[in-house]
C-alpha positions as CSV (number, residue, x, y, z in Angstrom):
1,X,6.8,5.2,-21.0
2,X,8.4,5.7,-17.3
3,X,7.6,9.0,-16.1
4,X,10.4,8.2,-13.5
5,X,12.2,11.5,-12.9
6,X,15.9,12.1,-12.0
7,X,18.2,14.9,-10.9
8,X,20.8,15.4,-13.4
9,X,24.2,16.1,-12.0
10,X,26.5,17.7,-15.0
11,X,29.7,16.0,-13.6
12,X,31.4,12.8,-15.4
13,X,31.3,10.8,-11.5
14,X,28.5,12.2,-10.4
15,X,25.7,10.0,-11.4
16,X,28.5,6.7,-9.7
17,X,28.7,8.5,-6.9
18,X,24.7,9.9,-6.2
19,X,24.3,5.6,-5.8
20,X,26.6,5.1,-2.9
21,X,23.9,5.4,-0.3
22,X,21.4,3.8,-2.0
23,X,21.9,1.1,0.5
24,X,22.1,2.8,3.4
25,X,19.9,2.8,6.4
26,X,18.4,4.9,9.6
27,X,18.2,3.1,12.5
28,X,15.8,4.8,15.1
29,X,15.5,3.1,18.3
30,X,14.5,-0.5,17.3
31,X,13.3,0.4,14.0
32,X,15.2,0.7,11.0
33,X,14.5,2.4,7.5
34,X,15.8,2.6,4.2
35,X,17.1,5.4,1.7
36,X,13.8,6.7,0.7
37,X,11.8,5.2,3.9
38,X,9.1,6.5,6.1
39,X,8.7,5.6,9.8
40,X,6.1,6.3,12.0
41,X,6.7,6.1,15.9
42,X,5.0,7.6,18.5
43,X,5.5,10.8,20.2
44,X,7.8,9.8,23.5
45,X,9.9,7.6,21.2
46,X,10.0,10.3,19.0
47,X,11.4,12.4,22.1
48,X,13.9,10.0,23.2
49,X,15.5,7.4,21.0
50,X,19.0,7.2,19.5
51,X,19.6,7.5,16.0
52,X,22.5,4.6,14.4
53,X,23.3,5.6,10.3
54,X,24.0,1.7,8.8
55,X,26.1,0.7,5.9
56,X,25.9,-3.0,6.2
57,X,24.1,-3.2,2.7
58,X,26.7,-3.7,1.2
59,X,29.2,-3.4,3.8
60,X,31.3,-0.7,4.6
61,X,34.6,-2.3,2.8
62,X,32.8,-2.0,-0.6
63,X,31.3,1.0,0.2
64,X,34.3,2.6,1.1
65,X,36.0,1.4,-2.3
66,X,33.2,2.5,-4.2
67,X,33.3,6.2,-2.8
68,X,37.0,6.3,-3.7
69,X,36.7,5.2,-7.1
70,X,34.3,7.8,-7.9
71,X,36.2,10.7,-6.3
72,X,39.3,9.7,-8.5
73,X,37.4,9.6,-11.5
74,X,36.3,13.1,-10.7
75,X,40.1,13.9,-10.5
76,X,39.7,15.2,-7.1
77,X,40.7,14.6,-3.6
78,X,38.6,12.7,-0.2
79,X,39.8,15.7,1.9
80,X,37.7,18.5,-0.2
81,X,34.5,16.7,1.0
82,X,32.8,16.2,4.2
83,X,29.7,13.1,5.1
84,X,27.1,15.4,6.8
85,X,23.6,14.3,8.0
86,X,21.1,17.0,8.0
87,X,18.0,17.2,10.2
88,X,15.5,19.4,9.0
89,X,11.6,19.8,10.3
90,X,9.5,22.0,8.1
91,X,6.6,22.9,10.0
92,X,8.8,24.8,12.5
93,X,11.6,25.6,10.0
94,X,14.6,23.8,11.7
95,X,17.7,22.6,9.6
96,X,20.2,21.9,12.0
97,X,23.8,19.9,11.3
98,X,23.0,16.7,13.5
99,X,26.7,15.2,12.4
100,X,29.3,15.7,10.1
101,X,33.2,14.0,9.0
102,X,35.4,14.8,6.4
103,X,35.1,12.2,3.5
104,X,38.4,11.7,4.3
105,X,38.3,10.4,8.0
106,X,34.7,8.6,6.6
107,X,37.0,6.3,4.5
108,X,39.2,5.0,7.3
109,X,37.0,4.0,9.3
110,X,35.8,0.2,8.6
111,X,32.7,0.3,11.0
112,X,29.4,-0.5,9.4
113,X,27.4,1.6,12.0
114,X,27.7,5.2,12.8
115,X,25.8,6.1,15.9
116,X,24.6,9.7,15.7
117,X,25.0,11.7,19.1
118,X,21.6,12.7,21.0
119,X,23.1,13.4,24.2
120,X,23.7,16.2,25.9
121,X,22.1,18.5,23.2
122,X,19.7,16.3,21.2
123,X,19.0,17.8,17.8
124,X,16.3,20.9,17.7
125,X,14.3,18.8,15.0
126,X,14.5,15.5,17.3
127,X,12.5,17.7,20.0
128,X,9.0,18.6,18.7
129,X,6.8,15.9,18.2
130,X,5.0,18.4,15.4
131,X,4.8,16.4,12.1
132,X,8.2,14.9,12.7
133,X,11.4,15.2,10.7
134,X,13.5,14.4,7.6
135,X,17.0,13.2,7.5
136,X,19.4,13.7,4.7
137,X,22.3,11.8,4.6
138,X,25.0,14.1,2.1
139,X,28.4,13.9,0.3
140,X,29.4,17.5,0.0
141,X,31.9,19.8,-1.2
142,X,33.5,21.6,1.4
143,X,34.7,24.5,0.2
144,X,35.4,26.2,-3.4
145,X,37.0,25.8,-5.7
146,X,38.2,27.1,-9.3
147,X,35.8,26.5,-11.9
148,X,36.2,24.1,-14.1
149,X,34.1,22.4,-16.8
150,X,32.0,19.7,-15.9
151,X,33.4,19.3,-12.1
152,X,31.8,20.6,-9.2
153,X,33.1,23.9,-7.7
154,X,30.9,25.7,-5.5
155,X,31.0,24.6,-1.6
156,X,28.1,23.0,-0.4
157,X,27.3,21.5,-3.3
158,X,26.0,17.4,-2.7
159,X,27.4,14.6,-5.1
160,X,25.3,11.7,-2.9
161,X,22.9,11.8,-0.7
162,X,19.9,9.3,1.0
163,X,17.2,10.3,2.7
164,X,15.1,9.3,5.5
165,X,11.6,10.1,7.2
166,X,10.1,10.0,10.7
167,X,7.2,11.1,11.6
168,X,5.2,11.3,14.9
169,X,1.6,11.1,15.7
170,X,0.6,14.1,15.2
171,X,2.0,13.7,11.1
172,X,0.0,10.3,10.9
173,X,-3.2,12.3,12.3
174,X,-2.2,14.5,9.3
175,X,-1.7,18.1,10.9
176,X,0.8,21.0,11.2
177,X,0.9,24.0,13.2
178,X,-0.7,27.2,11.4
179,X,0.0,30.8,12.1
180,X,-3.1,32.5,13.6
181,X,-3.1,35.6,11.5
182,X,-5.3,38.1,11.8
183,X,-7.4,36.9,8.8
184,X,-7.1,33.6,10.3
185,X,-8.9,35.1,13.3
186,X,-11.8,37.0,11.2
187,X,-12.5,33.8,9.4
188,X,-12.8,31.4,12.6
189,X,-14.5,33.6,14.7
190,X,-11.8,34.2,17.2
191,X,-11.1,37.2,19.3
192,X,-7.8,38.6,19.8
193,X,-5.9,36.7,22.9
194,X,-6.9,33.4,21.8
195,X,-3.3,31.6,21.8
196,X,-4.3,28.5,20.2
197,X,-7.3,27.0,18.5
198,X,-7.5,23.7,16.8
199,X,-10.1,23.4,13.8
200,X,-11.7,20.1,13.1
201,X,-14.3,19.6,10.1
202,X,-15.7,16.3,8.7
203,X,-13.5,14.4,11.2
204,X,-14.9,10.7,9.7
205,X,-14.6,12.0,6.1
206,X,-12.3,9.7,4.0
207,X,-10.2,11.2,2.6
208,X,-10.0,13.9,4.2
209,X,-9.4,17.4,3.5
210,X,-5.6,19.5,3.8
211,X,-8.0,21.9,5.7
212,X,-10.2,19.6,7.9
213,X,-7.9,19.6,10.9
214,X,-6.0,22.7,12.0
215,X,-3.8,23.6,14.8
216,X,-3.9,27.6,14.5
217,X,-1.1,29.4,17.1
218,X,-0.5,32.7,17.8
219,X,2.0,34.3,15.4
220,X,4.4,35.3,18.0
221,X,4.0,32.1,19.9
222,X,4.6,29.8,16.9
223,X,8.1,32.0,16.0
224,X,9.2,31.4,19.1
225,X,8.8,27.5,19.0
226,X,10.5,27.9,15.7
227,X,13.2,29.8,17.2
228,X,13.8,27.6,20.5
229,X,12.1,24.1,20.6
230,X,14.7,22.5,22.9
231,X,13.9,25.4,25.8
232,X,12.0,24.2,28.3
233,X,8.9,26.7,27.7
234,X,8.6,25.0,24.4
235,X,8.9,21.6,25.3
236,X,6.5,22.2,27.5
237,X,4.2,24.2,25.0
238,X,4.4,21.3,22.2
239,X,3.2,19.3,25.5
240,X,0.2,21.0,25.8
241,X,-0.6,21.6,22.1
242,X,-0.4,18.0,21.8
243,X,-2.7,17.1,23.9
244,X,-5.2,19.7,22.5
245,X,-5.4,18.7,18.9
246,X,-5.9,14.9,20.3
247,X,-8.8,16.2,22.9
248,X,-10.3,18.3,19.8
249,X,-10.3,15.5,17.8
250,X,-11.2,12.6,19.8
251,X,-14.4,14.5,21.1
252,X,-15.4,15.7,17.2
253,X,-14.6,12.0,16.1
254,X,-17.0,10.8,19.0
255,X,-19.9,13.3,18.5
256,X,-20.3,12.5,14.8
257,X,-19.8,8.6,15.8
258,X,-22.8,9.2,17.4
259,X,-24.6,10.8,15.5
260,X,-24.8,8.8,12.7
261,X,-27.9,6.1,11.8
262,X,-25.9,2.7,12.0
263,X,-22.9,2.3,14.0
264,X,-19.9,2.8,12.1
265,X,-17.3,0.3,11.9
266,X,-12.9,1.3,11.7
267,X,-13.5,0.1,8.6
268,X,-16.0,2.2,6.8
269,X,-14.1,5.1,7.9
270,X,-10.3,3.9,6.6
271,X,-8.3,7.3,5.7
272,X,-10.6,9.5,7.4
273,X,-8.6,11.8,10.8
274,X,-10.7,9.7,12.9
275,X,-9.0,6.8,11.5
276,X,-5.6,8.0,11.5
277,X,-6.4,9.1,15.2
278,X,-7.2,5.7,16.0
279,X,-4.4,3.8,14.0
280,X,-1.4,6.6,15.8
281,X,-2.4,6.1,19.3
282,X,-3.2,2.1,18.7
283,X,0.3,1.9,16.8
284,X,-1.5,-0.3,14.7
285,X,-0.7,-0.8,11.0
286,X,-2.8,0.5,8.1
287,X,-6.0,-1.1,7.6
288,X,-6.9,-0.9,11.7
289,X,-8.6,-4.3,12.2
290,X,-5.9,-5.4,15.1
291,X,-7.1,-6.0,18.7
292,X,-5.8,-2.8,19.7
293,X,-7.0,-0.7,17.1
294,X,-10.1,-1.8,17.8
295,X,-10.3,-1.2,21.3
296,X,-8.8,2.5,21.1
297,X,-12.2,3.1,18.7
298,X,-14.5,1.1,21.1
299,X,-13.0,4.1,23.7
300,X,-13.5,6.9,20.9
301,X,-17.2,6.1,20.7
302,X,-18.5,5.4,24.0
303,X,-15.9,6.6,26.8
304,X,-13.4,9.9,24.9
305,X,-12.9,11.0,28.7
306,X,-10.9,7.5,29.4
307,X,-9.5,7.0,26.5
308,X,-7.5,10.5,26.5
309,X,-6.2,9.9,30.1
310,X,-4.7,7.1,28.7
311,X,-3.3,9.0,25.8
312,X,-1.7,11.6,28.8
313,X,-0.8,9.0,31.2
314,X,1.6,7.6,28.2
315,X,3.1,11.0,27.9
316,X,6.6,10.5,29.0
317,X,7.8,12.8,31.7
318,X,4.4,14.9,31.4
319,X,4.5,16.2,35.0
320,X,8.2,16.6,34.9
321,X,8.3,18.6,31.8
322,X,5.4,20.9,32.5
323,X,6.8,22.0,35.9
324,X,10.0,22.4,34.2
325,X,8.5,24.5,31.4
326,X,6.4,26.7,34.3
327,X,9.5,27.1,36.2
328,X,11.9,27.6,33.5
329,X,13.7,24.6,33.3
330,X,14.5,25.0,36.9
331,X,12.8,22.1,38.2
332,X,13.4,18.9,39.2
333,X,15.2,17.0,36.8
């Protein structure tokens, strides 16, 4: 028996129309995902490339036919609806509108690509490299409207929707950003001023542990990340978090290298944060055994000090956006 579980939607077009992205696609930079897709990039990518919604599979003519089919059968009209794409990061609790269109303007237009603005204000989810973010493409109702059986009344309401995920480094090294409570304090040791602390346990463990890696931040210092990622301080601040967690975690993953009665191969320690270290900075796929994977562990072992100057030098804009974040985005641009 399928244990294959689906949303049911009590309306007679619904379940027509919640396939009309199906075939939809993301594309981020060079890259490009499916409804339902994961991709992993790294973090200045992350930081700086465009977003392009597709609907060549199966074209935007058919498409465009199929949506209007399914809004007649629900006796209703294009105009009550609007095409929104949500971008929403959890770990920092951003859900921001990154585009939106009536259904009805959606329908005339016979392009197959839809290129999501970035520029001047790129989305707030789009600007912390922590854990990365998802993307929900919706149909939605746009307002309300008098109840009726089986059709949908209540605004906001989605009748389609695809869905996308990108993640950054930091998600593949399998982390996210933990208030530093006062209990969180008493249990770690950690007097009070500490503004950050990154935990690291069992680092070539596989797999490992929810617990075994840890950024812990200030409470007041994470809420304001939350509140205002794109602000200069914060860039700056995810910056410099970044690079902590990876320096944590790089010279953990090299001590127990070290320590242990054979030398270890990538291999032996597939799904373990070392490895997951490794396979984000090398860009490698699963499974590690590239060139480059290879040589970003042969770094972790004997020379951490090297290989995390190269991990900052790659750090788009480093310089410029820590002087910018100490000067309050008054700096040189």
């Amino acid at each position: 028996m399928s244990k294959e579980q689906r949303e049911v939607r009590p309306y007679p077009a619904a379940d027509n129309l919640s396939r009309a992205f199906d075939g939809a696609e993301l594309r981020f930079g060079d890259s490009s995902i499916g409804n339902g897709g994961r991709l992993s990039v790294n973090t200045n990518e992350y930081l700086r490339n465009g977003m392009v919604l597709s609907f060549a599979r199966p074209g935007r003519e058919e498409l465009n036919e199929f949506l209007i089919a399914g809004i007649e059968r629900l006796g209703l009209h294009a105009s009550l609806f609007d095409v929104v794409l949500v971008l929403s990061s959890g770990p920092l609790k951003i859900s921001d509108v990154a585009w939106s269109q009536s259904l009805e303007q959606f329908l005339k237009s016979p392009d197959d690509e839809l290129a999501v603005s970035t520029k001047p204000a790129r989305p707030r989810a789009l600007q912390t490299p922590f854990g990365g973010c998802h993307a929900d493409l919706f149909i939605v109702l746009s307002q309300n409207l008098k109840r009726t059986p089986l059709l949908p009344s209540r605004a906001g309401i989605w009748l389609a929707r695809a869905t996308f995920r990108i993640v950054t480094s930091l998600g593949e090294i399998g982390f996210v950003p933990v208030p530093l409570t006062s209990e969180m304090r008493d249990r770690y040791g950690l007097p009070q001023g500490v503004a950050f602390h990154t935990v690291v346990e069992e680092p070539l463990q596989a797999p490992f542990e929810p617990d075994s890696l840890l950024l812990l931040v200030d409470e007041e210092l994470l809420s304001h990340l939350a509140s205002s990622p794109a602000s200069a301080e914060s860039k700056a601040l995810q910056r410099v978090l970044f690079l902590q967690v990876v320096t944590t975690l790089a010279y953990a993953s090299s001590r127990d290298l070290d320590r242990q009665e054979h030398e270890v191969t990538l291999e032996e320690i597939e799904g373990s944060l070392a490895w997951n270290l490794v396979r984000s900075l090398s860009n490698s796929a699963p499974g590690g055994n590239d060139d480059r994977a290879q040589a970003v562990f042969r770094q972790l072992r004997h020379s951490p000090e090297k290989l995390l100057a190269e991990v900052q030098a790659g750090q788009s804009d480093l310089v410029r956006t820590l002087i910018n974040g100490t000067a309050g985005g008054g700096a040189r641009q």
